[in-house]
C-alpha positions, 0 to 999 in steps of 0.5 A: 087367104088359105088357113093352116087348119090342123089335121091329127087322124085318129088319134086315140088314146094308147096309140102314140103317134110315134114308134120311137119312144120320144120324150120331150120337153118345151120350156122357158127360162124367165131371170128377173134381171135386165140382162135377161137376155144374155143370160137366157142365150148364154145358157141355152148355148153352154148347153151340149145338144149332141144328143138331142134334138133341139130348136128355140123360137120367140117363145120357147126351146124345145128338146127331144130324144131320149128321155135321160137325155132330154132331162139332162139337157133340161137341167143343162140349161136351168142351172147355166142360167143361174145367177147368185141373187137373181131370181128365176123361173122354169117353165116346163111342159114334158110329154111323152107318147102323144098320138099327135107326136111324129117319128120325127125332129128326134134324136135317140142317141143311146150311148152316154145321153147324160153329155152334160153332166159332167159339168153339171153335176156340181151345180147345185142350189135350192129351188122351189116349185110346184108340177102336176101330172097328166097320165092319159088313157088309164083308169087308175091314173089317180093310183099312179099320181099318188105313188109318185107323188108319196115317192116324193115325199119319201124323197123329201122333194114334195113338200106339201100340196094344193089346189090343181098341183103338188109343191116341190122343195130342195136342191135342184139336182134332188128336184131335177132326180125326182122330176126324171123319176116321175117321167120314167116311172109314169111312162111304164104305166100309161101310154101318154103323158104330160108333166108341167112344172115350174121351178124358182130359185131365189125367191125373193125374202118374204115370198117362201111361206 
C-alpha cells in the first residue's frame, strides 16, 4: 500500500509559502450540552462565508482569507453557537505566513470583509481564556510578546499569566478585538506566526478563581 508521505521543499524561515498574505484559522466549538450537535451545525450555518474560504470535516473548520475577514467569521460563528447557560469552549489554532502554506483554498475578498458584523456586533457575553503566541524567524520574538501582551493589559483583556500561556477575560467583542490586534500587529514584525487560543463562556460556579 503507497503512503502519502509529505513533501515541503525548502521551507525556511522568512519565506512564506504563500504570496497572497493569507491568515487562517482552524478551530473547533465543543457546547457541553447533549444538543451539541445541532448547536455546532446551526452556528457554523448562520455564519456568512462570502468572504472566506471555508471547509468543515469530522474534526474541525477551517477559514481562510483576509485576515479582518477570518476574525470575523471566527467570531461569527463562536458567538451564534452561544447559549444562556451552556457552557463552552473555543479552540483555535491562527497562523499566517507558514512556508508550507500554498497560494490556494483562499479568498481576499477586499471590499467589506467584516459580512457578519452587523449581526454580530450586539452579541456580547463574558468569556475566559487563555493564547500563547509563536512569532517564528526573529530574534526579538520575546520583545514582540511582551508589547502585545502589555497592550492587553492596557486593554484589560489580559488578566494575568502562567506557565506555557497568558490568561484572557472580558466581554467577547473586547477578547475577539485584541485577539485581531494580536494577529495584526505581530504579522507586521515577523514573517510567520502561530496564535493558539482558547476561549470559555459559562464557566460552571466554582470553576473561575
Amino acid at each position: 500500500m503507497s503512503k502519502n508521505y509529505v513533501n515541503y521543499g525548502k521551507c525556511s524561515a522568512g519565506k512564506p509559502g504563500s504570496t497572497m498574505g493569507i491568515t487562517g484559522a482552524r478551530f473547533n466549538l465543543s457546547p457541553m450540552s447533549d444538543d451539541f450537535v445541532a448547536i455546532i451545525l446551526d452556528a457554523i450555518k448562520q455564519v456568512d462565508l462570502s468572504k472566506v474560504w471555508a471547509e468543515t470535516d469530522h474534526i474541525s473548520t477551517v477559514y481562510r482569507g483576509k485576515e479582518e475577514a477570518v476574525f470575523d467569521a471566527l467570531k461569527a460563528a463562536y458567538v451564534y453557537a452561544h447559549r444562556e447557560g451552556v457552557h463552552m469552549t473555543l479552540e483555535a489554532t491562527v497562523s499566517k505566513g507558514c512556508p508550507g502554506d500554498s497560494d490556494s483554498d483562499y479568498t481576499l475578498a477586499l471590499e467589506n470583509p467584516r459580512v457578519n458584523k452587523e449581526q454580530t456586533q450586539d452579541i456580547d457575553f463574558p468569556v475566559i481564556g487563555k493564547f500563547a503566541l509563536y512569532p517564528m524567524g526573529s530574534d526579538n520574538y520575546m520583545g514582540t510578546i511582551e508589547k502585545v501582551v502589555n497592550e492587553g493589559i492596557d486593554r484589560g483583556v489580559v488578566t494575568g499569566s502562567g506557565h506555557y500561556g497568558t490568561n484572557l477575560g472580558g466581554s467577547v467583542q473586547d477578547v475577539f478585538d485584541y485577539l485581531e490586534y494580536v494577529s495584526n500587529t505581530v504579522g507586521k514584525e515577523v514573517s510567520h506566526y502561530v496564535s493558539q487560543f482558547t476561549l470559555l463562556c459559562n464557566v460552571p460556579e466554582g470553576e473561575v478563581k
